[in-house]
C-alpha positions as CSV (number, residue, x, y, z in Angstrom):
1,X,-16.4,10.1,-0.6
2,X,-13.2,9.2,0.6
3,X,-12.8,5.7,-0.7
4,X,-14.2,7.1,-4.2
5,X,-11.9,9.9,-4.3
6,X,-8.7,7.0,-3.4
7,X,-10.5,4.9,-6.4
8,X,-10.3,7.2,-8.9
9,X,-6.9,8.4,-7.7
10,X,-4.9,5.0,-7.6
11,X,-7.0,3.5,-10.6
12,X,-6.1,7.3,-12.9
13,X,-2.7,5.4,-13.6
14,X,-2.7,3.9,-16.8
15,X,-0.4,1.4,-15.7
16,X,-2.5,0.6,-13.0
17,X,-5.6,0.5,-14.9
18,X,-3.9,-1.9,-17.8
19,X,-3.2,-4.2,-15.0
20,X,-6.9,-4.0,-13.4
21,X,-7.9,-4.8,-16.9
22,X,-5.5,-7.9,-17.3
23,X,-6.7,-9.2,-14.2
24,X,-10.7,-8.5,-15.2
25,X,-9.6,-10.1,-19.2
26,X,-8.0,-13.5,-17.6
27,X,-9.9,-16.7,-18.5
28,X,-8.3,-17.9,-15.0
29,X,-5.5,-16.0,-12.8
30,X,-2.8,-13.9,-13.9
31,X,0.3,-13.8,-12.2
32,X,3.6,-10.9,-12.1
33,X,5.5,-12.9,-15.0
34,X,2.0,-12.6,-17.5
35,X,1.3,-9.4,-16.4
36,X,4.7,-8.3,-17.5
37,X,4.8,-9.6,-20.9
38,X,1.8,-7.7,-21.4
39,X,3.3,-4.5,-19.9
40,X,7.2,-4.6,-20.9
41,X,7.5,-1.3,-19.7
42,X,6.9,-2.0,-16.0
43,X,9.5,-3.8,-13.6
44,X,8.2,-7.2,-11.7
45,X,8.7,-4.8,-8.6
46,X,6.2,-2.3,-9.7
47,X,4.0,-4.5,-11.5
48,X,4.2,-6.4,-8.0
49,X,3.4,-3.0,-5.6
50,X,0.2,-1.9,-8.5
51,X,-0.9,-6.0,-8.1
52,X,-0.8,-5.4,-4.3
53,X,-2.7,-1.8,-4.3
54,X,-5.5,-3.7,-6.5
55,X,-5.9,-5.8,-3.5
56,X,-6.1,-3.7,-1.0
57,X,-8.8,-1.6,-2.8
58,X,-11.0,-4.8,-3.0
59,X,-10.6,-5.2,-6.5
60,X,-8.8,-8.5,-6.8
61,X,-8.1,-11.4,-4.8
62,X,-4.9,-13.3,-4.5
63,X,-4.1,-17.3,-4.1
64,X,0.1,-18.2,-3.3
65,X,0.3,-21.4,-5.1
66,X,4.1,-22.7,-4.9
67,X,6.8,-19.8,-5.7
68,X,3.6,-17.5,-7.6
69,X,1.2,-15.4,-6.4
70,X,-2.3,-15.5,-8.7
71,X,-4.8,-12.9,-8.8
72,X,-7.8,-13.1,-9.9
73,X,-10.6,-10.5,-10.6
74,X,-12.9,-10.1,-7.4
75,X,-14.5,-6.3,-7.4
76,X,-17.4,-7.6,-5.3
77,X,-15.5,-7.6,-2.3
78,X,-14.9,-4.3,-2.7
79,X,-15.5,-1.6,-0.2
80,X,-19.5,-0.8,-0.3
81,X,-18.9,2.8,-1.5
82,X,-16.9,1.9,-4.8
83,X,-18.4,-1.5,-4.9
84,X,-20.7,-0.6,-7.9
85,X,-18.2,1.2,-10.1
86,X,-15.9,-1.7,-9.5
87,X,-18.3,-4.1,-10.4
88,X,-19.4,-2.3,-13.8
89,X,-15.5,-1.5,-14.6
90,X,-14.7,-5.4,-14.2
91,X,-17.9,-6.0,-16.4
92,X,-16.8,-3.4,-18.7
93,X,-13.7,-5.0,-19.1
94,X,-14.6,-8.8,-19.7
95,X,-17.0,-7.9,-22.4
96,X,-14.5,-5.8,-24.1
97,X,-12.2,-7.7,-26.8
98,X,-9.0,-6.2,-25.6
99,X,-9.4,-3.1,-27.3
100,X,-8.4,0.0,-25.1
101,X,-10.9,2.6,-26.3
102,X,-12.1,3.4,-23.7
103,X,-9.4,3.6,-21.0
104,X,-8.6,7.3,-21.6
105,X,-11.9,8.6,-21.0
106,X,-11.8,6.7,-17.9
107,X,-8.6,8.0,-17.1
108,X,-9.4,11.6,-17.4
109,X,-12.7,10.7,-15.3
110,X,-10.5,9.6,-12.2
111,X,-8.0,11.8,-12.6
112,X,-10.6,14.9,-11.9
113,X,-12.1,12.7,-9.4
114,X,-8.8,11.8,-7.7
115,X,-8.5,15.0,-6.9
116,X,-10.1,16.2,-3.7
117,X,-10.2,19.6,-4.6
118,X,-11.8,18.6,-8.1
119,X,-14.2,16.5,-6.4
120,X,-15.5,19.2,-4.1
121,X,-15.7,21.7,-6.9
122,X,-17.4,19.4,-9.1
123,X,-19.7,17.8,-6.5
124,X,-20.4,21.3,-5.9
125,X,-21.9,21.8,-9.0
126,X,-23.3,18.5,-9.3
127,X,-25.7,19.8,-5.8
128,X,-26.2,23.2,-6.9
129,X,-26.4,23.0,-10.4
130,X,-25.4,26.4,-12.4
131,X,-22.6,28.7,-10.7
132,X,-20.4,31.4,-12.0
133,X,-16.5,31.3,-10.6
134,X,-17.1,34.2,-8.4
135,X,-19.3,32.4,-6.8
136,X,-18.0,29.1,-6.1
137,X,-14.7,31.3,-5.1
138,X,-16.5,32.5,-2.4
139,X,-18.0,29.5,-1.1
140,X,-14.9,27.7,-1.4
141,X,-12.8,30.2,-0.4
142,X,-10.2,29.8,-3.1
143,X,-9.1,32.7,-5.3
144,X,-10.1,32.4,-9.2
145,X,-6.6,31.3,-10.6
146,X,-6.6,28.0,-8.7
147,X,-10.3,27.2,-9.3
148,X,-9.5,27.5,-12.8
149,X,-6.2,25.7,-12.6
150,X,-9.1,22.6,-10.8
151,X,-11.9,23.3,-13.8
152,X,-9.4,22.9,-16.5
153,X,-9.0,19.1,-16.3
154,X,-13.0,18.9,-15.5
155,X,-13.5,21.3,-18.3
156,X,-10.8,19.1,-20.7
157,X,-12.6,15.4,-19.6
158,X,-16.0,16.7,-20.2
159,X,-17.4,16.7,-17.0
160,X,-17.4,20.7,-16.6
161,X,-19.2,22.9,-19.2
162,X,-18.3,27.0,-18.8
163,X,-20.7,28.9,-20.8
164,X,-20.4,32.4,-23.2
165,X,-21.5,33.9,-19.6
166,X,-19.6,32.7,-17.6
167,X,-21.3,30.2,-15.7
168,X,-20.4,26.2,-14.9
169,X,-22.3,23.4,-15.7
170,X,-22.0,19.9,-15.1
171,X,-22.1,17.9,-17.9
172,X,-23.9,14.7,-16.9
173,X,-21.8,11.8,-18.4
174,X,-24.1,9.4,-20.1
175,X,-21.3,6.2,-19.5
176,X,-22.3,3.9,-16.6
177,X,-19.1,4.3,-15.2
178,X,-18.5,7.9,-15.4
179,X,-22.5,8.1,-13.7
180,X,-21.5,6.0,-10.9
181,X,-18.0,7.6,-10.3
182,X,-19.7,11.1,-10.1
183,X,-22.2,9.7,-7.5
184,X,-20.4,8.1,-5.3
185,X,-17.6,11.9,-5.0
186,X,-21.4,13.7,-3.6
């Protein structure tokens, strides 16, 4: 759960993400100076740090030729436990024609499941099924004002469903990669 849970956390960045996606888009390589005509907004320092987190996670690979550094998109060799949403993200990606449709929905995803807290509470519910507040307070041992400060982004991304009585549900995502991020935080 713990390499999931950093997954989702680095990769709920947009910028981040964008970059991931440039990387996964490229016909070839991409290096700092493409990736920052793409992203004008970013500084060849931080486009250079997020480039360097990819690769640590797995995600890409990178060959110094002369002054650049290229990276290309390698999710394969990522860590076993986030190897499969890698894999379907970078597949995601290359068969998409640029368009960004889906990257929020992602986003929100990871940013629930960046959270520790939001991963227990919602692997929680994906184990147990239907709960009521009370009762995941007391297994938790939170008190109700932070579980629901947790459930709102859950609730907000889709992933949490609270009904007329009161009770949680998990909404079980019907995207690939949502399914796989949700299985590998249990």
């Amino acid at each position: 759960m713990t390499e999931m849970w950093e997954f989702c956390r680095k990769l709920s960045n947009p910028e981040r993400l964008g970059l991931f996606r440039q990387v996964c888009e490229a016909s070839d390589c991409l290096n700092v100076g493409v990736a920052q005509e793409s992203a004008p907004g970013l500084k060849q320092s931080g486009t250079s740090q997020y480039l360097g987190q990819l690769w640590k996670m797995g995600l890409i690979r990178r060959l110094r030729s002369g002054h650049y550094v290229n990276y290309y998109a390698d999710a394969e060799n990522a860590h076993a436990s986030i190897r499969d949403v890698a894999i379907a993200l970078q597949n995601r990606f290359r068969e998409e024609s640029r368009t960004q449709s889906c990257d929020e929905s992602y986003i929100q995803v990871m940013r629930v499941m960046g959270n520790a807290m939001r991963a227990r509470i919602v692997g929680k519910l994906a184990r147990e099924g239907l709960m009521t507040i009370d009762y995941i307070c007391d297994r938790m041992g939170m008190n109700a004002r932070i579980l629901n400060r947790h459930l709102k982004p859950a609730i907000d991304a889709g992933l949490v469903e609270r009904d007329a009585n009161g009770f949680l549900k998990l909404n079980r995502p019907t995207d690939l990669i949502a399914q796989l991020i949700l299985k590998g935080a249990y």
